[in-house]
C-alpha positions as a Markdown table, in Angstrom:
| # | Residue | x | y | z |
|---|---|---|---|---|
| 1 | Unk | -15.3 | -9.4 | -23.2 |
| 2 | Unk | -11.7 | -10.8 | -22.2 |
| 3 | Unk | -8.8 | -10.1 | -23.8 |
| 4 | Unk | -5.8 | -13.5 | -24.3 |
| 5 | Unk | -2.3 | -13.2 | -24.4 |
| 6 | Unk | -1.2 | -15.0 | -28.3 |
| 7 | Unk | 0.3 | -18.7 | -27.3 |
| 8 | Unk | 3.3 | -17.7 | -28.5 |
| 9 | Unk | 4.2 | -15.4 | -25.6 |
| 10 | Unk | 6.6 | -16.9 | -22.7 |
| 11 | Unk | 5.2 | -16.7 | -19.5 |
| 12 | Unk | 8.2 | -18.0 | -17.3 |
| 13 | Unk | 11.0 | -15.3 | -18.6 |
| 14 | Unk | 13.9 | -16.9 | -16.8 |
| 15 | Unk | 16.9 | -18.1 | -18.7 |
| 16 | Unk | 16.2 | -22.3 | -19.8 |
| 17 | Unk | 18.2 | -25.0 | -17.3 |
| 18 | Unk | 21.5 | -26.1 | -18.9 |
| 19 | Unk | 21.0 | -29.2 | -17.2 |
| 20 | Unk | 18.4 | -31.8 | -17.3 |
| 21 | Unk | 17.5 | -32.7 | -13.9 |
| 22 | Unk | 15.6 | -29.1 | -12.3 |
| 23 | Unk | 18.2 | -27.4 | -9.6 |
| 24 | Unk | 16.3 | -27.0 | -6.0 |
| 25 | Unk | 13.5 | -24.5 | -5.3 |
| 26 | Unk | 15.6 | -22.6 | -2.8 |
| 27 | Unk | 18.8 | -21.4 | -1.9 |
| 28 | Unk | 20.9 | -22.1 | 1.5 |
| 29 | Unk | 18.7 | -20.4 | 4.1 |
| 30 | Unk | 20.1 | -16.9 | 5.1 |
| 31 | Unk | 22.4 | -16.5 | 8.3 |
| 32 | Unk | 20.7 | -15.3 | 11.6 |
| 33 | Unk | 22.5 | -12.0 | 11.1 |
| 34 | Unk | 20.9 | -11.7 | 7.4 |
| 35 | Unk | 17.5 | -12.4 | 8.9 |
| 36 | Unk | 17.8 | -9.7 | 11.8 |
| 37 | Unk | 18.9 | -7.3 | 9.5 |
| 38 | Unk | 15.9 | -8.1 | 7.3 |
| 39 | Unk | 13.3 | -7.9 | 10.4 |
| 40 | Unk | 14.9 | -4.8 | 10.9 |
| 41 | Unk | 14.8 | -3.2 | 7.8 |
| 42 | Unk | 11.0 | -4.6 | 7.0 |
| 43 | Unk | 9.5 | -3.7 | 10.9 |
| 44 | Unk | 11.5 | -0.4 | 11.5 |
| 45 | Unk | 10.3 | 2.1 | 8.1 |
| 46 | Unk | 6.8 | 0.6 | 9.2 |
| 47 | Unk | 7.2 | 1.8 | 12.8 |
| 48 | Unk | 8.4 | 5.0 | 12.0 |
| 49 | Unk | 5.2 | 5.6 | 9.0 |
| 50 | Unk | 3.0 | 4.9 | 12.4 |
| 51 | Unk | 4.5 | 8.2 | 13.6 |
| 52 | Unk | 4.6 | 10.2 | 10.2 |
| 53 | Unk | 1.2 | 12.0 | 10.8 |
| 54 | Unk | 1.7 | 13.0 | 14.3 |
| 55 | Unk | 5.4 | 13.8 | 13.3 |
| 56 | Unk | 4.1 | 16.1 | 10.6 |
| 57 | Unk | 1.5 | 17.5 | 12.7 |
| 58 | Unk | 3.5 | 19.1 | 15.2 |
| 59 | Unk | 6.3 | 20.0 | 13.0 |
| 60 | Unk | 4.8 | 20.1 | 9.5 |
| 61 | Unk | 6.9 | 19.9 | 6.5 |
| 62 | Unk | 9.3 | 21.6 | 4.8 |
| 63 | Unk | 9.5 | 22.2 | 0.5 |
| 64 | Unk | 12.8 | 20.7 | 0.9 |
| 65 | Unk | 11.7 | 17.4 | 2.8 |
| 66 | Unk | 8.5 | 17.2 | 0.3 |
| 67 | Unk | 11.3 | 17.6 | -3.1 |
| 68 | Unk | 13.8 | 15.2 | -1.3 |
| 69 | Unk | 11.6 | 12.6 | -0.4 |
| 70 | Unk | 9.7 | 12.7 | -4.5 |
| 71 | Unk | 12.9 | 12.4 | -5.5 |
| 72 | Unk | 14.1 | 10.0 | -3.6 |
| 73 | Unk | 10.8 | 7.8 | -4.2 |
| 74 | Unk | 11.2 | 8.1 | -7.9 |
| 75 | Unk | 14.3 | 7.5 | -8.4 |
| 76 | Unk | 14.5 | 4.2 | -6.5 |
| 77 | Unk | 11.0 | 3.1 | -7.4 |
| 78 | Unk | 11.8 | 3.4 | -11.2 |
| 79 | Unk | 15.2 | 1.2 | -10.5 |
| 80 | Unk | 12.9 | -1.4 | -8.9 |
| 81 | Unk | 10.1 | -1.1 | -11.4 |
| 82 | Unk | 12.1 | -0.6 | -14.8 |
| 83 | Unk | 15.4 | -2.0 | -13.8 |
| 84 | Unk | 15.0 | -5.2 | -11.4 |
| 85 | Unk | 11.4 | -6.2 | -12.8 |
| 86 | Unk | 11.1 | -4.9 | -16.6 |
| 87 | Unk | 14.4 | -5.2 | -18.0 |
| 88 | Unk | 16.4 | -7.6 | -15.9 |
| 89 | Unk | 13.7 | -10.1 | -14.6 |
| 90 | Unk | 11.6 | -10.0 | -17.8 |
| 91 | Unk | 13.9 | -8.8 | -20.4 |
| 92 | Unk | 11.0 | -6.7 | -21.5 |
| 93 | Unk | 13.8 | -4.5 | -23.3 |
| 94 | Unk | 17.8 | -4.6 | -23.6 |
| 95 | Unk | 19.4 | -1.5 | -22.2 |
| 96 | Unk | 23.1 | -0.4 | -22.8 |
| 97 | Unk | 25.6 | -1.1 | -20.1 |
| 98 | Unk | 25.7 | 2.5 | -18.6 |
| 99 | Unk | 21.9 | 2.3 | -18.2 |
| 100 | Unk | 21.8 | -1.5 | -16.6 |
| 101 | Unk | 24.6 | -0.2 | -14.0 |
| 102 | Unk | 22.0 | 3.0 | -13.4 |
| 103 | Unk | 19.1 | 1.1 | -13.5 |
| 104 | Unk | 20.7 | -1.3 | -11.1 |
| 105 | Unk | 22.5 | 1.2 | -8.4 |
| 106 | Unk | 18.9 | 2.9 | -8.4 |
| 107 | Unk | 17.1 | -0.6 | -8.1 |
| 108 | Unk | 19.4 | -1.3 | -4.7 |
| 109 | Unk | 18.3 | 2.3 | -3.1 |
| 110 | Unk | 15.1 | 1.1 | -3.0 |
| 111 | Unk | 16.8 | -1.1 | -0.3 |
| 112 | Unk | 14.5 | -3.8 | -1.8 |
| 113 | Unk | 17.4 | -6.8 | -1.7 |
| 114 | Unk | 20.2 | -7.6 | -4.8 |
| 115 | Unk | 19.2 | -7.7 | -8.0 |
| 116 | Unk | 19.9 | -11.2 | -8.3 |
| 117 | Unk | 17.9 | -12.1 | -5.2 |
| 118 | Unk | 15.5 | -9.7 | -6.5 |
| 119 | Unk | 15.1 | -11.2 | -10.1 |
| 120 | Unk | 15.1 | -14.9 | -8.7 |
| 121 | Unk | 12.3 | -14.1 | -6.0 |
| 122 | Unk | 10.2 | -13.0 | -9.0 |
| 123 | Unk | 10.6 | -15.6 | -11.4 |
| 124 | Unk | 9.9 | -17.9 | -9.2 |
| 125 | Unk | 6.7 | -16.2 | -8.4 |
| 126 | Unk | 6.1 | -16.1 | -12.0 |
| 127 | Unk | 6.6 | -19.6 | -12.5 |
| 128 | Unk | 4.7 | -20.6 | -9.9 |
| 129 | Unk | 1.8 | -17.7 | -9.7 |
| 130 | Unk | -0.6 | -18.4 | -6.5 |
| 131 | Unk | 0.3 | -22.3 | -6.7 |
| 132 | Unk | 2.5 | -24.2 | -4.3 |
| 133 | Unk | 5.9 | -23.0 | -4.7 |
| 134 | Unk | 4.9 | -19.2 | -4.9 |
| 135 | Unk | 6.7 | -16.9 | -2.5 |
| 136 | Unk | 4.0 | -14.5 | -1.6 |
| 137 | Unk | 0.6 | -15.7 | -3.0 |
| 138 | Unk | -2.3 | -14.4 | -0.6 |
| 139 | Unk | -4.6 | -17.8 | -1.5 |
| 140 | Unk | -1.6 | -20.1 | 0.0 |
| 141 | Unk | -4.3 | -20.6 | 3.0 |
| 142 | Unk | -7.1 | -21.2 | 1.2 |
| 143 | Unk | -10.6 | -19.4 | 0.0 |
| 144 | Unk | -12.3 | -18.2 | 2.8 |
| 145 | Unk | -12.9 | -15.0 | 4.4 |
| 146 | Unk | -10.7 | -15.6 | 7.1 |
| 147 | Unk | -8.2 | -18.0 | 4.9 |
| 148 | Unk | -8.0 | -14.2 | 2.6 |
| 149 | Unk | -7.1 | -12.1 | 5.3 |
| 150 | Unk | -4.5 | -14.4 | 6.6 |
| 151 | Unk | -3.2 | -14.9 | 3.1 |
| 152 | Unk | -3.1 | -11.0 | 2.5 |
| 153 | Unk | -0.9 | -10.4 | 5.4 |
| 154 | Unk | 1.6 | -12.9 | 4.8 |
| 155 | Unk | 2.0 | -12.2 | 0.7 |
| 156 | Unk | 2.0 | -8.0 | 2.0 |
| 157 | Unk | 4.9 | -8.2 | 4.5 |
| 158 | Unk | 4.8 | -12.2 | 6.1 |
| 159 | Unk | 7.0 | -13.4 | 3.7 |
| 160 | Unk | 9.5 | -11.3 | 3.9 |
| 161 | Unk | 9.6 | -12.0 | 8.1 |
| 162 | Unk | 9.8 | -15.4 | 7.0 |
| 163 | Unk | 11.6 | -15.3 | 3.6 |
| 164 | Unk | 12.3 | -18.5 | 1.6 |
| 165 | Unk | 15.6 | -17.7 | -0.5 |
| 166 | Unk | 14.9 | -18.5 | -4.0 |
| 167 | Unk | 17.5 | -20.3 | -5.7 |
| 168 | Unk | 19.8 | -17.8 | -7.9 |
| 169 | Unk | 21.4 | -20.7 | -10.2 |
| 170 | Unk | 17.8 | -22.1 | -11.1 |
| 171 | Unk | 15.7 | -19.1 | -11.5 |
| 172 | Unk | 18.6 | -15.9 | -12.4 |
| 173 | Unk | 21.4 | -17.3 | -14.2 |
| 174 | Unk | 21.8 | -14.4 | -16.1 |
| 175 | Unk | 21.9 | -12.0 | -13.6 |
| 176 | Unk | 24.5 | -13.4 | -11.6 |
| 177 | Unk | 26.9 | -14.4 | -14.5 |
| 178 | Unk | 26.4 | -10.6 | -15.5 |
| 179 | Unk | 29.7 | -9.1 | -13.6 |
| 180 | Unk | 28.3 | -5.3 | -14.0 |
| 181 | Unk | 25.5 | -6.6 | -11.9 |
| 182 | Unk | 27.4 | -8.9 | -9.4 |
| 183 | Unk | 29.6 | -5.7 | -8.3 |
| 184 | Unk | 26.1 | -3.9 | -7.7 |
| 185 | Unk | 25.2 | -6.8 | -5.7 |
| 186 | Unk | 28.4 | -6.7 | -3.6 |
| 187 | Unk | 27.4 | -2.8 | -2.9 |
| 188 | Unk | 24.1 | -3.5 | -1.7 |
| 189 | Unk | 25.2 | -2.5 | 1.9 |
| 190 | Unk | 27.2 | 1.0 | 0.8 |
| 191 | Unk | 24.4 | 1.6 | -1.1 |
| 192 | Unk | 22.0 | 0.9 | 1.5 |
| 193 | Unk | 23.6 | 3.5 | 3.6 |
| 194 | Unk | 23.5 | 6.0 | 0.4 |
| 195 | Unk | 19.8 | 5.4 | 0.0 |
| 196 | Unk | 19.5 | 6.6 | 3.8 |
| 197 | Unk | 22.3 | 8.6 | 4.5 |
| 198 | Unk | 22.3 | 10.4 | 1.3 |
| 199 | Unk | 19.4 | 12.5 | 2.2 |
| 200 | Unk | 20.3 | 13.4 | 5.6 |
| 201 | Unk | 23.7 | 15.0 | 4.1 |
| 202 | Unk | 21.9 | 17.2 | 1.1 |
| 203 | Unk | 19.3 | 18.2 | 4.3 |
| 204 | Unk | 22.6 | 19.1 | 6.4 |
| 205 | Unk | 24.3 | 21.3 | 3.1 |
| 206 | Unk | 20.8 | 22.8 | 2.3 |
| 207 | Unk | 19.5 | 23.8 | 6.0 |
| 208 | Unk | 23.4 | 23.8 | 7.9 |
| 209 | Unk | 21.9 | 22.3 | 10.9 |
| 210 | Unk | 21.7 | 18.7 | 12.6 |
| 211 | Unk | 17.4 | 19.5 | 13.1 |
| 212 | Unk | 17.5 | 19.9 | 8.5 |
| 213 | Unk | 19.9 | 16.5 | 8.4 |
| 214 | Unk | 17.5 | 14.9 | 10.7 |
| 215 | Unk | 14.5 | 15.9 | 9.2 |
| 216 | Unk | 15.4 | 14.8 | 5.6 |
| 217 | Unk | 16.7 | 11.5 | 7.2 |
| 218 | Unk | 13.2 | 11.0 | 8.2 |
| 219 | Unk | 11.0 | 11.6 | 5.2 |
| 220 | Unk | 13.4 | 11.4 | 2.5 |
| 221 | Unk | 14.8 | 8.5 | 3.9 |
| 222 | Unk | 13.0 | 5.8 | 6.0 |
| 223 | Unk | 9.6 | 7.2 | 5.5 |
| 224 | Unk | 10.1 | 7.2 | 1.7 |
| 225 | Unk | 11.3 | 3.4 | 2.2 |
| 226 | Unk | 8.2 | 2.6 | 4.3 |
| 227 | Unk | 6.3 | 3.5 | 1.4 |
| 228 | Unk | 7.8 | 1.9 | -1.4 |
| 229 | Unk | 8.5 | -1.0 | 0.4 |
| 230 | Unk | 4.5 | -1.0 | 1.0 |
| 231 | Unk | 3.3 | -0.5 | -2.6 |
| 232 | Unk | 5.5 | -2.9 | -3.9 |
| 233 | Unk | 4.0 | -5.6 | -1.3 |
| 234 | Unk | 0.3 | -4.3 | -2.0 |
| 235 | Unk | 1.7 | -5.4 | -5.9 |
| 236 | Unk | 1.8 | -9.1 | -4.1 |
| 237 | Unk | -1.2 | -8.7 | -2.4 |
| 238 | Unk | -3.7 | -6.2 | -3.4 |
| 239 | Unk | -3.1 | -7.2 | -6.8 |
| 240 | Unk | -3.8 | -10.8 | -6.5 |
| 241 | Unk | -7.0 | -10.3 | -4.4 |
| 242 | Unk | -9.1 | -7.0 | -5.4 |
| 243 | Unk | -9.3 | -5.4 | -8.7 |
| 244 | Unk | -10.0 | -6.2 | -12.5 |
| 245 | Unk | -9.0 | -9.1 | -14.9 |
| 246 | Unk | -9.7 | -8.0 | -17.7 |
| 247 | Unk | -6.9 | -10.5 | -19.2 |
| 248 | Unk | -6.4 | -14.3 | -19.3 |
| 249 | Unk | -3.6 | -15.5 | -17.0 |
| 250 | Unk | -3.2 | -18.8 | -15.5 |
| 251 | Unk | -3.3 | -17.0 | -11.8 |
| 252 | Unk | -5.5 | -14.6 | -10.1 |
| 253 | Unk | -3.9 | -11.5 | -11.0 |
| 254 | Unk | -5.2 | -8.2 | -11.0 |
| 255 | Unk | -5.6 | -4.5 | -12.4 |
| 256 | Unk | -6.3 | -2.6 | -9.4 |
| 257 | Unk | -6.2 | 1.4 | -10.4 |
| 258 | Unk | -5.6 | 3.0 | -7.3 |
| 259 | Unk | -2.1 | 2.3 | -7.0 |
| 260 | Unk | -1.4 | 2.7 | -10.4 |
| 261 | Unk | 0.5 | 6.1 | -9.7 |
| 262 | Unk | 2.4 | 5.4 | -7.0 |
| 263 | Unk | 3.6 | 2.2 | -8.3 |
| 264 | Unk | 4.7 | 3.5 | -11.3 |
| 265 | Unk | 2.2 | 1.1 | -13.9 |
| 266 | Unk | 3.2 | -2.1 | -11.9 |
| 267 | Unk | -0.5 | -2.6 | -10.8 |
| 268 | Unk | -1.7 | -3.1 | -13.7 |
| 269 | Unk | -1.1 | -6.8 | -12.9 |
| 270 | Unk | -3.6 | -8.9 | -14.3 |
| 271 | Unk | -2.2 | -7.6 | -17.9 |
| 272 | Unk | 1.1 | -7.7 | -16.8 |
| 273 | Unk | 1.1 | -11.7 | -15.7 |
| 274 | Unk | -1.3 | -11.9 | -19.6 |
| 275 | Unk | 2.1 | -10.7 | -21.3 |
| 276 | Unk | 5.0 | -10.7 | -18.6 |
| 277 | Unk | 7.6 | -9.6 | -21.4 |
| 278 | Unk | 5.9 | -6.5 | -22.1 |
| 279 | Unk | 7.6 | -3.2 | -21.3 |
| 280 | Unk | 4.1 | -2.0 | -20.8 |
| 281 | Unk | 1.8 | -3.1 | -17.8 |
| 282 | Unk | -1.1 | -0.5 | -18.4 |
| 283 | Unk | -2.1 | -1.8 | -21.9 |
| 284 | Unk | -5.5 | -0.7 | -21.8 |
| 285 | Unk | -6.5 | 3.1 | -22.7 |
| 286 | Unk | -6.5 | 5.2 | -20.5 |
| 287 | Unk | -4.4 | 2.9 | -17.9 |
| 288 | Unk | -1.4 | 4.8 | -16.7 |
| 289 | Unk | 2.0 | 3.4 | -16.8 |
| 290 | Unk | 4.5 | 5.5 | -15.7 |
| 291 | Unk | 7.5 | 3.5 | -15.9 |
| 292 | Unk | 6.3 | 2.8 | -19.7 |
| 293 | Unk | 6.7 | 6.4 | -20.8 |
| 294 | Unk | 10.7 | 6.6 | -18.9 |
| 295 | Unk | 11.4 | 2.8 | -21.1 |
| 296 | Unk | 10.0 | 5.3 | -24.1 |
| 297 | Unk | 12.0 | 7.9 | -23.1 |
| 298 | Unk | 15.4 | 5.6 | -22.5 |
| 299 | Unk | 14.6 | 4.7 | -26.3 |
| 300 | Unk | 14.0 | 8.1 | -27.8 |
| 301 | Unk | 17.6 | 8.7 | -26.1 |
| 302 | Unk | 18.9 | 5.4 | -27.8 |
| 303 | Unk | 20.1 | 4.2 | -24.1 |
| 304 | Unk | 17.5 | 1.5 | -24.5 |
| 305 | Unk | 16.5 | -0.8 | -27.7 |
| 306 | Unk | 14.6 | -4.1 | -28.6 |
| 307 | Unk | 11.5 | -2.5 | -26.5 |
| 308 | Unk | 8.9 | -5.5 | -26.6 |
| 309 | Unk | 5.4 | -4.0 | -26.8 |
| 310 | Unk | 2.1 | -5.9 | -25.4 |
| 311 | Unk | 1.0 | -8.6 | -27.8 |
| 312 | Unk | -2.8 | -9.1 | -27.4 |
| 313 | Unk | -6.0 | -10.7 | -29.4 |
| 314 | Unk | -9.5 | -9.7 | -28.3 |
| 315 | Unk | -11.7 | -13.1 | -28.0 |
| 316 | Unk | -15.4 | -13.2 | -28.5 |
| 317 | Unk | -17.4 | -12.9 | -25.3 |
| 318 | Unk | -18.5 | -16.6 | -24.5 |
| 319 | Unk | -22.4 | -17.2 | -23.8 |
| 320 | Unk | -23.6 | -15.3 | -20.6 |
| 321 | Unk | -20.7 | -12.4 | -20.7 |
């Protein structure tokens, strides 16, 4: 049995074109400095989880590294997942200003990019799912074994070596004629630093030594970026490739449980790109959507309203199902 989206569901969220003729694909291509910075915030976290387990095994970890990097990891990975993708790229609800400011500042500790850059990069991969013009699809190289493995490197971390700005005016009007969220962009570097920095201070007031700074620095700060950087990427790969699809789309998405935890609900794919404006990924019982439950919570607290819900027929298995 397979379940359809109703026709009258958008599948390209981002604001319409005020002009007639479509503006370009992509942006100015970023500055040498931009891309070294990128290389080095993409290779380094990676480089430093190849180390994690030997790290840990000779000097274990602490209850205060283990709380500070959860922390850390939730709070950044529900701005990214609730902030930047539900309510900004896919309006899937409207939340008061405080709340898009919070949502925003904890998006940018993911260290993930702007939200404008952010939003546009998805939208176009939404408009374009695993066709030509797709940022990070893992079928860009074809069908084959070998043409899959390629693919899944580049849509995991390739893209982002060799990352294609998306253009902002085309793809995230909104967001960068929304001022609360252009001042968030400007932070993106101080904020950066917070998202790192942060850590190693509360690990410095906690412990009083330079070894309890260091230490937090470590997990609670690029280790904890290594990994969220890495289940958001397995989002673009993993979730295109192996999995479920339980839903019509007009791409290869998938529902792939495993991660369903870690990335909040987000890999619950295949019935997120079914109904892209729903709050809720994991509409299936039993599916577990974490960020779902904090947009429910946001509206029990009134801090978040005009909460779209997953809009969904059930069509008659076809002959052979």
């Amino acid at each position: 049995m397979k379940l359809a989206v109703q026709d009258d569901v958008p599948e390209q969220p981002a604001a319409p074109l005020p002009d007639a003729a479509p503006k370009p694909l992509l942006d100015t291509p970023q500055t040498r400095a931009a891309s070294l910075t990128m290389w080095t915030f993409v290779v380094l976290p990676q480089l430093c989880l190849l180390a994690a387990i030997p790290f840990a095994w000779g000097w274990g970890l602490s209850p205060l590294d283990v709380a500070l990097a959860v922390l850390c990891y939730c709070v950044s990975g529900i701005g990214v997942t609730v902030g930047y993708h539900r309510c900004f790229t896919h309006r899937a609800f409207k939340a008061k200003r405080g709340l898009r400011i919070a949502l925003a500042v904890a998006g940018s500790l993911a260290i993930e990019g702007s939200p404008v850059q952010w939003v546009a990069n998805h939208r176009r991969h939404h408009a374009f799912a695993d066709r030509e013009g797709d940022p990070h699809s893992p079928w860009r190289y074809g069908t084959d074994s070998r043409a899959i493995v390629k693919g899944l490197l580049y849509a995991h971390i390739g893209w982002m070596l060799r990352r294609e700005l998306s253009n902002r005016a085309r793809f995230a009007p909104d967001i960068a004629a929304d001022r609360d969220l252009r001042l968030v962009g400007r932070l993106f570097g101080p904020l950066t630093l917070v998202s790192l920095l942060g850590p190693a201070l509360v690990g410095y007031l906690a412990t009083g030594t330079a070894h309890g700074a260091l230490e937090a620095f470590f997990w609670a700060g690029i280790i904890r970026m290594g990994l969220l950087h890495h289940i958001t990427w397995s989002v673009n790969s993993v979730c295109h490739v192996a999995g479920k699809r339980p839903f019509r789309c007009r791409d290869r998405a998938t529902n792939f449980w495993p991660l369903a935890l870690l990335s909040f609900g987000e890999s619950w794919h295949n019935g997120h790109h079914a109904d892209p404006n729903s709050a809720r990924h994991g509409i299936l019982p039993g599916q577990i959507d974490p960020s779902a439950r904090v947009i429910w919570l946001f509206e029990r607290l009134h801090w978040a309203y005009d909460v779209r819900q997953p809009r969904v027929t059930v069509e008659p298995p076809s002959a052979g199902t």
